[in-house]
C-alpha positions in Angstrom: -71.7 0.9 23.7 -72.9 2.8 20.4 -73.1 0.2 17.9 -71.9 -3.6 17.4 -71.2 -4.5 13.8 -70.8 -7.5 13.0 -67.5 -8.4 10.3 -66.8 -10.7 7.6 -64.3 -12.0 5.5 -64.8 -12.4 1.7 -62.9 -13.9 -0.9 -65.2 -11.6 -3.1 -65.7 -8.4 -2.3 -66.8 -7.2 -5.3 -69.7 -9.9 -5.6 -70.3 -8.9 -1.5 -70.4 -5.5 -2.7 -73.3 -6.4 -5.3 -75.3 -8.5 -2.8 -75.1 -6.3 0.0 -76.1 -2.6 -2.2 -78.4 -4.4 -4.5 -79.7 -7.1 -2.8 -80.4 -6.0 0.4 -80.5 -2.2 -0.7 -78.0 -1.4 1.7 -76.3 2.0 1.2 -72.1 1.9 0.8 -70.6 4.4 3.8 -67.1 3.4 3.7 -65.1 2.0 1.3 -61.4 1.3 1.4 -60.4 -1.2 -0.7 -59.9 -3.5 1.5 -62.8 -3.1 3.9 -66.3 -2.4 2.8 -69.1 -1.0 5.6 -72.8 -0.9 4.3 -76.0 1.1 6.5 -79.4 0.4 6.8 -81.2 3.1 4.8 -84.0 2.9 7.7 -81.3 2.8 10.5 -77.9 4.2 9.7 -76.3 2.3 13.1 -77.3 -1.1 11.6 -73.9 -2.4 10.2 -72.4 -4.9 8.3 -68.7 -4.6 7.4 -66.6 -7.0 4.8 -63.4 -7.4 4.3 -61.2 -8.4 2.0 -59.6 -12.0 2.4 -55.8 -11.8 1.9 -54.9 -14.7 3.7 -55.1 -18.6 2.1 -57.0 -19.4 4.9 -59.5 -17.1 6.9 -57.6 -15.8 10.0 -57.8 -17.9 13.3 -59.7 -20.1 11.0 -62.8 -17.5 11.4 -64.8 -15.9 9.2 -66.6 -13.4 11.7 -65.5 -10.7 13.9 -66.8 -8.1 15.9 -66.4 -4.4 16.0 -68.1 -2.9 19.1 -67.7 1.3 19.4 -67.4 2.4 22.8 -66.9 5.7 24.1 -63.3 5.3 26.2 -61.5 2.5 24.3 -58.2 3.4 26.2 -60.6 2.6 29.9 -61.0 -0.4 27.6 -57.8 -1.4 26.7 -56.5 -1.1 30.5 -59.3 -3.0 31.9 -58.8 -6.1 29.4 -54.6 -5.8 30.0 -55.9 -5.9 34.2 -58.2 -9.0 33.6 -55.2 -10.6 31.5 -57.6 -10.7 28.6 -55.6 -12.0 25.3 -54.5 -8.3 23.3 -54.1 -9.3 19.9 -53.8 -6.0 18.8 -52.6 -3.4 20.6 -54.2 0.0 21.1 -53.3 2.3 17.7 -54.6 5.3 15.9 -55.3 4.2 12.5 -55.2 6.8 10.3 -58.9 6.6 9.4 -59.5 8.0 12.6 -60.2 5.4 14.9 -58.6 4.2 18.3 -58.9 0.7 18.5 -57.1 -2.5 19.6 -58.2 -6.6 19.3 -59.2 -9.1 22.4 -60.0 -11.8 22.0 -63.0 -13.7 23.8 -63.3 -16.8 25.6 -64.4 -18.6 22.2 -61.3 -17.1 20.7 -63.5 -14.6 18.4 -61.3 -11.9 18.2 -63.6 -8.2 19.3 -62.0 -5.0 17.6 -62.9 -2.0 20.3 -62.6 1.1 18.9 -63.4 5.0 19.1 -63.9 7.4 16.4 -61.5 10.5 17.0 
């Protein structure tokens, strides 16, 4: 594994966007829109990414997930399909330039695994 980062929803990600840049003095490394990922300025793998609620209610009735990078999510993806983990999402090249698909755990968090291409 290269980094975990831990994922929220918000139902305000601009006022996420204030606390997290000037409250915690995070800096901004990727923003979509819809998702919003914040660095440590000390150490640039400690994460936090927000997203944008769209839903009336959070999904799965969650309000944290995780997004773990790995370094062969398809080795990944076959391995959870042989242990008959639950896919939620199947494996797919976004076109941000990630591999990734959703499992979810035994306590029904759902774990994004993904690769940077």
């Amino acid at each position: 594994m290269r980094r975990i980062v831990p994922n929220i929803y918000s139902d305000n990600i601009e006022a996420s966007k204030e606390f997290y840049l000037n409250f915690l003095g995070m800096d901004l490394v990727m923003d979509m829109g819809w998702v919003l990922t914040f660095a440590s300025k000390e150490n640039p793998t400690a994460q936090i990414s927000i997203f944008k609620n769209a839903e009336t209610e959070q999904p799965d009735n969650k309000s944290i997930f995780l997004s773990i990078e790995i370094s062969d999510v398809d080795k990944m993806y076959e391995l959870a399909k042989s242990m008959n983990h639950e896919i939620v999402y199947e494996i797919t090249n976004e076109s941000w330039g990630v591999r990734r698909f959703f499992v979810k755990d035994p306590n029904g968090v759902t774990i994004n695994l993904l690769t940077h291409q």
